[in-house]
C-alpha positions as CSV (number, residue, x, y, z in Angstrom):
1,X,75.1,50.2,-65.5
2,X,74.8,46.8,-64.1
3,X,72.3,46.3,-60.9
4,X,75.4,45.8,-58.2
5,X,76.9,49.1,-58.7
6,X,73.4,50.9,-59.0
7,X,72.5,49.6,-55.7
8,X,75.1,51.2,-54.2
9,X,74.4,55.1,-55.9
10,X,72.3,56.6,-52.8
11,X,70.8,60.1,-52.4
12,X,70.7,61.3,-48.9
13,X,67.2,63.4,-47.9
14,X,66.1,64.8,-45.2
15,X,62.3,65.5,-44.8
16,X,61.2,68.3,-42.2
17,X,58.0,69.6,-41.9
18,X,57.9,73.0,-41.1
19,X,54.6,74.2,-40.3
20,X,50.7,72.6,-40.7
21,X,51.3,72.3,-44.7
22,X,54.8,73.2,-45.4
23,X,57.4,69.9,-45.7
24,X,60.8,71.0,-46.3
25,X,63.1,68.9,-48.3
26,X,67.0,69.2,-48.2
27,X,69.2,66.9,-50.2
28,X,72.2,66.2,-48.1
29,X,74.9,63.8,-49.6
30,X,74.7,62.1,-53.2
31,X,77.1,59.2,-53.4
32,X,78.2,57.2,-56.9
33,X,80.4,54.8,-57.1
34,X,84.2,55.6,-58.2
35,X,84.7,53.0,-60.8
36,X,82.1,54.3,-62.4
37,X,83.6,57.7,-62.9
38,X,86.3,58.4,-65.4
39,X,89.9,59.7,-63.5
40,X,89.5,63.8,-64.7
41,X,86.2,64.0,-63.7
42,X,86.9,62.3,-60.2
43,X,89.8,64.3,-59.7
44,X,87.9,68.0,-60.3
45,X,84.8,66.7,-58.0
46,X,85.7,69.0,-54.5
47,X,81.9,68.8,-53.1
48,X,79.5,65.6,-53.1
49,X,76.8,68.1,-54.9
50,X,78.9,68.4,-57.7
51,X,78.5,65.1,-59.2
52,X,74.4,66.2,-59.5
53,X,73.8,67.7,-62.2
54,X,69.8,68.0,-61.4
55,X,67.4,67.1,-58.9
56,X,63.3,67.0,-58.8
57,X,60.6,65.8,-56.9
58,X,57.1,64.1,-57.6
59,X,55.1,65.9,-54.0
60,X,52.5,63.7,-54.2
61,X,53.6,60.3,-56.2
62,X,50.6,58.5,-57.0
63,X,52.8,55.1,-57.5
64,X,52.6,55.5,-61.1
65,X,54.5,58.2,-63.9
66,X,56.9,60.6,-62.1
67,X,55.3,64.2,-62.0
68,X,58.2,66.5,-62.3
69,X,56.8,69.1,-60.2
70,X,60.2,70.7,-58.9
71,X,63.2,71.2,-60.1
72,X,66.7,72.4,-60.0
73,X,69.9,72.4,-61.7
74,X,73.2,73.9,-62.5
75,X,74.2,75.8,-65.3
76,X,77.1,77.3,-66.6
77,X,76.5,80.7,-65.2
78,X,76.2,79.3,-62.0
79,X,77.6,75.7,-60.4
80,X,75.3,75.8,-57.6
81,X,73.0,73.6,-57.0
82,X,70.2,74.4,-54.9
83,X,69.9,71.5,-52.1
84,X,66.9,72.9,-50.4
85,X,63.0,73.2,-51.2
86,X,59.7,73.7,-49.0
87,X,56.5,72.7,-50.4
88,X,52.8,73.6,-49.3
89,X,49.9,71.2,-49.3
90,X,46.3,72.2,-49.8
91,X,45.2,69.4,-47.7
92,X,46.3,67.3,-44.9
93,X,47.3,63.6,-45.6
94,X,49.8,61.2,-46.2
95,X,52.1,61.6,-49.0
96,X,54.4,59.6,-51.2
97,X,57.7,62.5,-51.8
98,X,59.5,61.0,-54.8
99,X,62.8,62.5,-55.3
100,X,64.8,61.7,-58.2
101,X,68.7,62.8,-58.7
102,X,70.2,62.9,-62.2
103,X,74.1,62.7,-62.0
104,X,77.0,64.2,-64.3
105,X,77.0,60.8,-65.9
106,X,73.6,60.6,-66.8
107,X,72.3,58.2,-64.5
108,X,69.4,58.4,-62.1
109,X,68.8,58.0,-58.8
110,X,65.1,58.0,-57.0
111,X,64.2,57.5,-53.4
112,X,60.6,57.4,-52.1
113,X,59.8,59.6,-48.6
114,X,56.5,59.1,-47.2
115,X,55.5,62.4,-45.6
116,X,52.4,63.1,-43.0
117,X,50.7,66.6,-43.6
118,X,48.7,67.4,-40.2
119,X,45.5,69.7,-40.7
């Protein structure tokens, strides 16, 4: 996929914390270009969560290898997706979030967060 049409693939997150340690994630639009998609597939797509086919997240991204500490996906059983997670942290800090969205197609998508954990 050339660079122009990646730049415009963008996973919407929103980053809540819920209590001292909790942070509560929720994935909340996923957008991918339409010329990238073929007709059928476009045309069966009724919810912006079905064109993810997983999602995961890296709680405490160290700027180097994603950790794939979380994740979720569909299956055939079931077509949901879950687009929520809470995390707890042992200590209070800042912290690099790195979520990273695999589509239908195959491609990915990763966003950095930067989350403060009060003691």
């Amino acid at each position: 996929m050339d660079a122009r049409k990646r730049a415009t693939t963008r996973a919407t997150t929103r980053v809540a914390p819920t209590d001292a340690r909790n942070v509560t994630l929720t994935l909340t639009d996923f957008v991918i270009p339409p010329d990238d998609v073929p007709e059928d597939v476009s045309r069966a797509i009724k919810h912006w969560s079905q064109w993810i086919d997983y999602w995961a997240v890296d709680w405490d991204n160290k700027s180097d290898t994603f950790h794939n500490e979380w994740q979720t996906y569909r299956t055939r059983k079931s077509g949901d997706l879950q687009k929520t997670v809470t995390h707890t942290y042992d200590a209070p800090g800042e912290y690099a979030v790195v979520v990273k969205v695999i589509d239908i197609l195959g491609n990915d998508t990763t966003k950095t967060l930067r989350v403060e954990v009060k003691g």
